[in-house]
C-alpha positions in Angstrom: -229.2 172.3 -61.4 -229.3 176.0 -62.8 -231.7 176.8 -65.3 -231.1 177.1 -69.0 -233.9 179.4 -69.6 -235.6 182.4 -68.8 -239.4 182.1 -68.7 -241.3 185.4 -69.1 -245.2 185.2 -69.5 -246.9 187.3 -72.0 -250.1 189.0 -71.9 -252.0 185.5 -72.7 -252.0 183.0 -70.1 -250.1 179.7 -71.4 -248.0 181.7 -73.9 -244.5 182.3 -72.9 -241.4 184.2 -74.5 -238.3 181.1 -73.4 -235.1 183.0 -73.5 -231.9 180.8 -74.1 -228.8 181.1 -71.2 -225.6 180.6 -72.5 -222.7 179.5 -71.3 -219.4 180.0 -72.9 -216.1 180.8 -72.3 -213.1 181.9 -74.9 -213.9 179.0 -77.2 -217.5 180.2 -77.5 -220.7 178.8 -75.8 -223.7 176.2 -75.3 -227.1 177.2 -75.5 -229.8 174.3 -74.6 -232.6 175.0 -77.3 -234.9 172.1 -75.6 -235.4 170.3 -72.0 -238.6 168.6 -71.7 -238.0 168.8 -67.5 -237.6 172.9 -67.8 -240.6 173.5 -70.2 -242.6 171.4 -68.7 -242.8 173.6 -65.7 -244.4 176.2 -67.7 -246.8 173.9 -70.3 -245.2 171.8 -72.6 -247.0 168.6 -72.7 -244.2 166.5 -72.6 -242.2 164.6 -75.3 -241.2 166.1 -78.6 -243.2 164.3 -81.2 -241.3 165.9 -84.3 -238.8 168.6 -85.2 -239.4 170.8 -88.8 -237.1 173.6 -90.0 -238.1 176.0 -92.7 -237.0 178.2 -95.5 -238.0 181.9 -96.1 -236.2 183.6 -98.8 -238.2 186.9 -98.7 -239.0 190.0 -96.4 -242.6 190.4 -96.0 -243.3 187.0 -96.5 -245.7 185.4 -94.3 -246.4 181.0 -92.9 -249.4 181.2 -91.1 -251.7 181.0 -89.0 -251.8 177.3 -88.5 -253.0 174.7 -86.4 -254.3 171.4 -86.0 -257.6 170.1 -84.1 -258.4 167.3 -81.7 -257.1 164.4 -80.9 -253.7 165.7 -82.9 -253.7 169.5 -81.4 -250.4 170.3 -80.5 -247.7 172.9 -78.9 -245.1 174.2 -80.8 -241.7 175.6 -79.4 -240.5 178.0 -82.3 -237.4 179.8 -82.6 -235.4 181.5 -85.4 -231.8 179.9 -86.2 -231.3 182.4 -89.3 -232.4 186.4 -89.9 -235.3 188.1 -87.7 -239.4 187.2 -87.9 -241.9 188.7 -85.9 -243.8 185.4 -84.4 -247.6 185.6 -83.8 -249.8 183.4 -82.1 -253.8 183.6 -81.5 -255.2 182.0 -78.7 -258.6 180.0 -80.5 -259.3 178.3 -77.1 -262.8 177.7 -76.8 -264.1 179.6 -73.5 -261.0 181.3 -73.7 -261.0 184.9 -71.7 -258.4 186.0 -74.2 -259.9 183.8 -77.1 -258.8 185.7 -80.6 -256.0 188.0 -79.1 -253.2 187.5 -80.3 -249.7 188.8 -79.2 -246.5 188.9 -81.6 -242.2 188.3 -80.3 -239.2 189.6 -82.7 -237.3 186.4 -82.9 -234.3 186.3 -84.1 -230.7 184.1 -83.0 -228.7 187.3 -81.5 -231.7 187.0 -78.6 -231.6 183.7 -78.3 -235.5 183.5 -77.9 -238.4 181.0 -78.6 -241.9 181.6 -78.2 -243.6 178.3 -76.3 -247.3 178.0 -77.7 -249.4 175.9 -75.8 -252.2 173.8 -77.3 -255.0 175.7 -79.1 -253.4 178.5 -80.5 -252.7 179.1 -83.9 -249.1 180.4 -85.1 -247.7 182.0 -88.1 -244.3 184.7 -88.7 -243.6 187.0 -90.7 -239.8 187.1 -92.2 -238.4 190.3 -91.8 -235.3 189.6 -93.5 -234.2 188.0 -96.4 -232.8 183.9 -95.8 -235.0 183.4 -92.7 -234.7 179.5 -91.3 -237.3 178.6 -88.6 -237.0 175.6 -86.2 -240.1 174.1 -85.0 -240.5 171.4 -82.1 -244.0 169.7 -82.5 -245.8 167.8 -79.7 -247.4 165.7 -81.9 -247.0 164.9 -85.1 -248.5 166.7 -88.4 -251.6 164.9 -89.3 -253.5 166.2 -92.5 -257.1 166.0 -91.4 -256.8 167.9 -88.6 -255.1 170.8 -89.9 -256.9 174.0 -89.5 -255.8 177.7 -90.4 -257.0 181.4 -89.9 -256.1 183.7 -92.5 -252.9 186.2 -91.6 -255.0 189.4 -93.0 -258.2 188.5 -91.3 -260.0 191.9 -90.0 -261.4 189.9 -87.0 -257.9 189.1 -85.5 -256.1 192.6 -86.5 -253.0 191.2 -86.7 -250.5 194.5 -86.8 -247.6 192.8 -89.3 -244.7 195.2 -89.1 -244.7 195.0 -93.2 -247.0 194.9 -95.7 -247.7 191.0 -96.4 -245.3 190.3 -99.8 -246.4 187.0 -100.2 -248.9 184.3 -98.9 -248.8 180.5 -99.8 -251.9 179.3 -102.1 -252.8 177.4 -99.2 -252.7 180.0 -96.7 -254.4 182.1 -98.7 -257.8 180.4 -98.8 -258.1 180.1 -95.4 -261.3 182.2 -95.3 -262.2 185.1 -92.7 -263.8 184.0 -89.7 -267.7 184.4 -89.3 -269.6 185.9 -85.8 -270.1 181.8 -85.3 -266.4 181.5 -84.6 -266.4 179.7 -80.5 -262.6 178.4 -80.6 -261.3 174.6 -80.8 -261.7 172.7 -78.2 -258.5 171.7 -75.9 
């Protein structure tokens, strides 16, 4: 069996850009967006646990940076069915050489891209267009108490956002900056 995707490693072990082969003929195409046989080969920890789209309505807005803590930690395979984000993720992996880097992917459906981000990392976007619509596949399922989030304007991470950040939700905006204590989750 020929692959589907494309695997290309970025500069942080675990996280890889998956690009999408299509094939089509004069009627159009078929693009796989998931095989839990091909992704496992480069992380994903098997099953998908649950599936989450969302809504963006406005450039410079910005979901983020999330994640969730032992026992429900999870990967996420993300990828942008509507308008153009640039997607960030920031390895918080506890002994982690690269731990706070974070590296950033234009997503957008005319590259038919995803970013795959292991367990351990946190993960917003930034919309860069109006109408943006995100899918999301979970390894495990969202689970309230474990939630954790960095905030997107921290100093600490330097996150470069290609625009100023228009809007922030309530939510993500009291994430507070991190402290020198900062170690990283455990995975």
């Amino acid at each position: 069996m020929s692959s589907r995707f494309v695997f290309r490693q970025t500069p942080i072990a675990g996280l890889t850009l998956v690009e999408r082969q299509r094939i089509g003929d004069d009627r159009g195409y078929l693009e796989r967006l998931f095989c839990s046989q091909e992704l496992t080969e480069v992380g994903w920890p098997g099953s998908i646990a649950q599936i989450n789209k969302t809504y963006t309505a406005r450039p410079g807005a910005v979901r983020g940076m999330h994640f969730q803590h032992t026992p429900h930690r999870e990967a996420k395979l993300v990828m942008c069915m509507r308008g153009r984000v640039f997607d960030v993720a920031v390895d918080i992996r506890q002994g982690s050489p690269t731990l706070l880097q974070w590296h950033g992917e234009v997503l957008e459906p005319e590259s038919h891209n995803a970013l795959l981000i292991p367990e351990g990392f946190a993960h917003g976007f930034q919309a860069l267009t109006e109408d943006v619509e995100m899918l999301y596949c979970h390894s495990a399922a969202y689970a309230p108490d474990s939630e954790g989030g960095l905030h997107a304007k921290d100093p600490r991470l330097g996150i470069s956002w290609p625009r100023e950040i228009a809007a922030l939700s309530p939510r993500d905006e009291s994430h507070p900056f991190l402290d020198g204590a900062f170690r990283g989750i455990s995975v």
